[in-house]
C-alpha angles and dihedrals in degrees: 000000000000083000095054092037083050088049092044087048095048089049096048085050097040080048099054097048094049084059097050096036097064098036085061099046089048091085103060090034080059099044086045098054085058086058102086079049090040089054092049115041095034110020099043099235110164126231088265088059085050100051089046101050080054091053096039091061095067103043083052082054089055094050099053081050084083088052099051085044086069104059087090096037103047095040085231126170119257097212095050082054098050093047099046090039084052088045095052102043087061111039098080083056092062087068105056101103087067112028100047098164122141092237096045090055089045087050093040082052093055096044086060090057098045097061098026080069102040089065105041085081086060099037093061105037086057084055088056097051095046096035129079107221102266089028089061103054100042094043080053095045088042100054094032083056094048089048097053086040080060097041091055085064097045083051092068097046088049089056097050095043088054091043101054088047132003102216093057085093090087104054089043089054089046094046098040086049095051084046085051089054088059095062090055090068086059085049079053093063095053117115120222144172113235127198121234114233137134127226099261114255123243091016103152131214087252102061081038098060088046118030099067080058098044089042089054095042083056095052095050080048098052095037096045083176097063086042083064099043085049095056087039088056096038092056092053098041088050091053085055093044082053090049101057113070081059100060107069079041094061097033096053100028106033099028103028093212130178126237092253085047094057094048091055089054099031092035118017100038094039094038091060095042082068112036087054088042111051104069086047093062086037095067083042100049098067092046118050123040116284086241089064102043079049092059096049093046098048087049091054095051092052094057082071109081085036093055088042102043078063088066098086087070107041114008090211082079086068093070101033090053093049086044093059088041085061092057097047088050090050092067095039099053083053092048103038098041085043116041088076096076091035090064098035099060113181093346123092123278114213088086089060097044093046096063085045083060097042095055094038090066095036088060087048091049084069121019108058085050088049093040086049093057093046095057097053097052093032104024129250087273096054088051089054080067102048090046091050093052095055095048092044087047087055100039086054089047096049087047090062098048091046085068090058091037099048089129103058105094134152083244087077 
């Protein structure tokens, strides 16, 4: 009975700080998505720096992928990770009111992502050790839905505020990033259970450059169903990384919007597909097989560019097409944040969710540069297109293989 009351009471807090964890990193997550608009319009980055800041990000992702490798390795401790990854992602940012060069801001970006990333393996995996299955995903889906409902209403004070006057994006990026530092001393407070374990001795450079890879290449070839989901989602996330370089292109040169314009469409829209859609994929998620949820999701995200690519018409198709976008997100937060622990089963996760964060930097690496150079030769419409046509050929794919793979479900 004290067990069951001790597990009741480490839910409800893992719960809530996963709740107020995520409501105070919304506003520099908010403040972040206006960078690749704040560069261009007021900085003066060129199309290039956009398309390599896109492409940088990524990279950064494959890099902390050697971070995140050496949870089990190393024996760390998963909450030490997730503190120091949260610390670093945010500190450039502190110094924005007085260093306000383009590439500092470029460099200040990829560091975000790089430990953004680093930390996600032992986030998770902390979720999975405090959180019953069904519990986890809709304590995920809960507190990720009240943080983009958030986010809809500082969109619109980050609009206005650049708006009013340009410059005021430093001190928004300072300020989000010190209110992101509050939330570090809750993840304190969790209680988890570390595993005991020492850093190998004698490992060269050598086994440490390639055996995260060739750990993760014998996992996709044991669990030939997780190799599957992985190429279903790395179709999809290569026609978004495509997609990218063309957005500030279309919204600034096509449309002509203003900041606070483009907070109602990115922000606003988006933000509201997904708070309205993500307990809805929540209450999905735990009862058909992760193939099929896939499918759906990958479909609707490839509604986006189509619906987008529509805007230059009638402006009303900007925010019906990030709205959808938003839906479409919803589901694949929960999926990608949470197939890690689905196919993992009893075994740890950070294995799984490693190999989610490796590919998805190998597909950034390549597609926002691709997508870059296409737009200049093509046009940013013309890449819409190309980019739809990569999430809808996956989301069929991953249809088909739902109908071999029914009895894979996060209830197993």
């Amino acid at each position: 009975m004290q067990q069951e009351e001790a597990l009741q009471t480490r839910q409800r807090r893992m719960g809530r700080v996963l709740v107020w964890s995520n409501l105070l990193s919304e506003p520099l997550f908010t403040v972040y998505n206006f960078l690749g608009f704040i560069l261009y319009k007021d900085l003066g980055a060129s199309a290039f720096t956009l398309a390599l800041m896109t492409m940088l990000k990524p990279i950064a992702t494959i890099l902390s992928f050697y971070w995140s490798s050496g949870l089990r390795r190393r024996g760390a401790n998963l909450k030490s990770n997730a503190l120091w990854a949260g610390f670093w992602m945010r500190a450039p940012f502190l110094l924005c009111p007085w260093i306000c060069d383009v590439w500092f801001v470029v460099a200040a970006a990829v560091n975000y992502m790089f430990w953004y990333r680093a930390g996600i393996p032992a986030w998770v995996e902390m979720l999975k050790r405090n959180l019953d299955s069904g519990v986890r995903e809709r304590a995920f889906s809960l507190s990720s839905g009240l943080a983009y409902a958030e986010g809809v209403v500082l969109s619109l004070a980050v609009g206005a505020l650049l708006d009013h006057e340009a410059q005021n994006w430093k001190y928004l990026l300072a300020g989000s990033s010190l209110i992101g530092l509050l939330g570090l001393a809750l993840v304190q407070r969790v209680q988890v259970e570390e595993d005991s374990g020492e850093s190998p001795e004698g490992v060269s450079w050598k086994e440490l450059l390639i055996s995260p890879w060739r750990d993760s290449l014998l996992l996709m070839k044991n669990r030939p169903d997780f190799a599957r989901f992985q190429w279903g989602f790395m179709i999809c996330g290569f026609g978004v990384m495509l997609i990218q370089p063309a957005l500030p292109l279309i919204a600034i040169d096509r449309l002509e919007v203003s900041y606070l314009e483009i907070a109602a469409a990115v922000s606003i829209a988006k933000g509201l597909g997904f708070a309205l859609s993500a307990p809805i994929w929540a209450r999905w998620f735990g009862r058909v097989c992760i193939f099929r949820i896939s499918s759906v999701v990958f479909l609707s995200v490839g509604l986006f560019p189509l619906l987008l690519s529509l805007s230059p018409f009638n402006g009303l198709w900007l925010y019906a097409a990030y709205f959808w976008y938003g839906v479409g997100q919803g589901g694949s937060h929960l999926v990608w944040n949470m197939s890690g622990p689905v196919f993992a089963g009893k075994e740890e996760s950070s294995r799984y969710t490693g190999v989610n964060v490796a590919l998805a930097g190998l597909r950034g690496a390549i597609g926002p540069g691709l997508g870059g150079w296409l737009a200049m030769i093509w046009g940013p419409i013309q890449v819409l297109y190309v980019g739809a046509l990569f999430c809808l050929y996956s989301g069929f794919l991953l249809l088909y293989k739902a109908d071999e793979k029914k009895s894979l479900s996060v209830n197993e």
